[in-house]
C-alpha positions in Angstrom: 30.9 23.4 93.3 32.4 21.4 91.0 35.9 19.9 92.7 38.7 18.4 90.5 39.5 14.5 90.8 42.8 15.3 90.3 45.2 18.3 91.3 48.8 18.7 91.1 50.9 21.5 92.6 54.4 22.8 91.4 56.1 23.7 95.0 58.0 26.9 94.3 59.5 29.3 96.0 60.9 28.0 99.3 64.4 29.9 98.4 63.3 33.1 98.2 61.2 32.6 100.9 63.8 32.2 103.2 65.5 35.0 101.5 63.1 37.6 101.9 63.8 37.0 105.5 67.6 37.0 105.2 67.5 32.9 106.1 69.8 29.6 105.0 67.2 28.1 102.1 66.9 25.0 104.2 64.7 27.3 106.3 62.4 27.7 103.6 62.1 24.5 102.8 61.2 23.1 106.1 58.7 25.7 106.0 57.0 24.2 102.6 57.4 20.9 104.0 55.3 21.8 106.5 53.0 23.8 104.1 52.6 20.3 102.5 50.6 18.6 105.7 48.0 21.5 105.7 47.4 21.1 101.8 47.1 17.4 102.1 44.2 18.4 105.1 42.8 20.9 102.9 42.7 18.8 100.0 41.6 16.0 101.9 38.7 18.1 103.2 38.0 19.4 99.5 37.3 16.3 98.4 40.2 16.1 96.4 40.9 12.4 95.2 44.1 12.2 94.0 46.7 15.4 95.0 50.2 15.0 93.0 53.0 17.4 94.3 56.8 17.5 92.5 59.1 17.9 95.7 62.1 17.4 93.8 63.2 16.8 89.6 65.9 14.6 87.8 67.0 18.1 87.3 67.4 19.0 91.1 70.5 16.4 91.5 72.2 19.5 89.8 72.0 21.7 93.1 74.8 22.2 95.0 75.6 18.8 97.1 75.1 20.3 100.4 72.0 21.7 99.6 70.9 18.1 98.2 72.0 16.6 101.2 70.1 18.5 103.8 66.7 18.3 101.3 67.0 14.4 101.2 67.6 14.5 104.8 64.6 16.5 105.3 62.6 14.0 102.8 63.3 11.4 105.3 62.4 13.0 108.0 59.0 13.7 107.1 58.7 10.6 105.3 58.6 8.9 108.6 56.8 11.4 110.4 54.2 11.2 107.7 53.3 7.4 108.4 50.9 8.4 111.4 49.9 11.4 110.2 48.4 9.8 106.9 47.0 7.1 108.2 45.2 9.4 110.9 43.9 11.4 107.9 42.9 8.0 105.8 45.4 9.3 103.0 47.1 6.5 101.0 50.7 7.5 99.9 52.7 6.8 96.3 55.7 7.6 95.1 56.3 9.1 91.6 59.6 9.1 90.1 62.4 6.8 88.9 64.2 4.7 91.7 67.7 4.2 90.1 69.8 7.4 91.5 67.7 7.7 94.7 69.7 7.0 97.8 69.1 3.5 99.5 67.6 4.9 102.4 65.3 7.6 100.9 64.0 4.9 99.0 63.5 2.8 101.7 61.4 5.2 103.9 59.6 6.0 100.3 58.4 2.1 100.1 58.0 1.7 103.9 55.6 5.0 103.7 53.6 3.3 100.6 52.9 -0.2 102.4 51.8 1.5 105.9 49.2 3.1 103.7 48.2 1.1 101.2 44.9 0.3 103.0 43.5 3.9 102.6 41.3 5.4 100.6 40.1 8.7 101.5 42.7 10.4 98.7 46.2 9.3 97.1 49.0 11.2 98.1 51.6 11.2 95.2 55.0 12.5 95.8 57.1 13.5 92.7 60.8 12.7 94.0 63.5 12.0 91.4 60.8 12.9 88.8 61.0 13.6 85.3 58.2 13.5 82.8 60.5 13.2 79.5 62.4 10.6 81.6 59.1 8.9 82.4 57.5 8.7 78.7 61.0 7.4 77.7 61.2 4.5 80.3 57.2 3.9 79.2 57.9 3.5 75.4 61.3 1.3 76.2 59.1 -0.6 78.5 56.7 -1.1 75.6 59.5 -2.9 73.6 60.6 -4.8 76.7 57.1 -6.4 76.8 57.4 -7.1 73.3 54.4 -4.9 71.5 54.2 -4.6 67.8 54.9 -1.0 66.8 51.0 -1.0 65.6 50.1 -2.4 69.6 52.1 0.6 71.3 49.1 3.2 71.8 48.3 6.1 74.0 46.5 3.3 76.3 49.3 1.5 76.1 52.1 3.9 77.0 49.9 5.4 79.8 49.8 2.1 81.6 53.3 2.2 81.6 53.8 5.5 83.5 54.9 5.7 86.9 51.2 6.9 87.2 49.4 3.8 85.8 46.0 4.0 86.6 46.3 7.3 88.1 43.7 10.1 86.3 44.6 12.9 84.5 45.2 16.1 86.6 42.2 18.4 86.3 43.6 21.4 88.0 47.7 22.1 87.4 48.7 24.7 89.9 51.7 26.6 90.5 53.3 29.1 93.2 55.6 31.8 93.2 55.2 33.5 90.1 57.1 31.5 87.7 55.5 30.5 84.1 56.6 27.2 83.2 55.3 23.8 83.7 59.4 22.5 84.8 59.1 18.7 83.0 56.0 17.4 85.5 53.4 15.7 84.3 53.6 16.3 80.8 51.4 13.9 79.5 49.3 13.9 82.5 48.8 17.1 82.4 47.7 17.5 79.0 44.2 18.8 79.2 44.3 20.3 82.9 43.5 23.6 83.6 46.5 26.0 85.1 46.1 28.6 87.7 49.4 30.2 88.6 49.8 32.4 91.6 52.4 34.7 92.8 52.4 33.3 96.3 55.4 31.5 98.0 54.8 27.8 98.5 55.5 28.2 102.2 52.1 30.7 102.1 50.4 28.6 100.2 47.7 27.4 102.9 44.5 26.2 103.1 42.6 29.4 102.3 45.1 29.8 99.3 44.2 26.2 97.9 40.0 26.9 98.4 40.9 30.1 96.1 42.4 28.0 93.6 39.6 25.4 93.3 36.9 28.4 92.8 38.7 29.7 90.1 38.8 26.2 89.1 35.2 25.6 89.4 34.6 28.7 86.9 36.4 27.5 84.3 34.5 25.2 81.4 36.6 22.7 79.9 36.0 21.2 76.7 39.3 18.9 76.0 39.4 20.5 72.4 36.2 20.5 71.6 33.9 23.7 70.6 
């Protein structure tokens, strides 16, 4: 079966998760945070090389505050918890995002998690926090004047190098839960030739079995990156 290199996940759907079952949406997303450790096995398991998930946007700072507070508190939380549980599982960790706006100590649990994994190789957790891909390609071309290109030197190759995923592949397999139809500012440029499967499914349902469902489909598809 042929496996994608790389595959990224839109997490949606913790709220209504937790509102289906008349619960605070914190509930829900406790539940997809823990929905995250059996994809990471799963994907792991797959064969999966690189696994890119968004966990929160540029956009998200727009929630209300308390809701924001309890989600970074919960980032944290796992964050730390995740340093043994990676490095049991041979998974190398990196964030994805912009670090102006992020508060001192998320970002400090985000490096910490990063160097206590940077030895590993078995697959490249990416986590999408404070993420936005217009943000991103802006910061890459501004970058590209920083570093004083000619306007003839600033290229695809050289605007990818400056992405927050340098030397990252391109996603192969875009996938998102709950329903929705819209690709929400992630990876645009990444994402440019990957194949979408969309599912109705809740992000805390979204298990192992649901993951092996989306690489089949994936493995049917022929992709021919504009070509005939």
């Amino acid at each position: 079966m042929s496996v994608p290199n790389h595959v990224a996940i839109i997490m949606d759907g913790n709220g209504r998760w937790a509102a289906q079952r008349g619960w605070p949406r914190i509930k829900g997303h406790k539940e997809g945070a823990r929905t995250v450790e059996d994809i990471l096995e799963a994907a792991a398991d797959a064969g999966i090389r690189h696994l890119s998930l968004y966990a929160f946007s540029t956009e998200n700072w727009k929630r209300p505050s308390l809701e924001v507070g309890a989600l970074m508190a919960l980032l944290r939380m796992n964050l730390r918890m995740f340093i043994p549980k990676l490095r049991a599982r041979g998974i190398r960790f990196h964030h994805v995002g912009a670090v102006e706006g992020l508060p001192t100590g998320v970002l400090k649990d985000l490096r910490a998690l990063e160097a206590a994994t940077a030895d590993l190789d078995r697959m490249t957790f990416h986590l999408a926090v404070n993420y936005g891909s217009r943000l991103e390609l802006a910061t890459a071309a501004r970058r590209c004047v920083e570093d004083g290109l000619a306007p003839e030197a600033i290229d695809e190759a050289a605007l990818a190098a400056r992405l927050w995923t340098a030397d990252v592949p391109d996603v192969d397999l875009l996938i998102r839960t709950s329903g929705e139809l819209r690709i929400s500012n992630f990876l645009l440029w990444q994402a440019a030739y990957a194949e979408f499967y969309l599912t109705e499914t809740l992000w805390p349902d979204f298990k192992g079995p649901r993951l092996r469902e989306a690489l089949d489909a994936y493995a049917q598809r022929e992709r021919r990156f504009g070509g005939l």
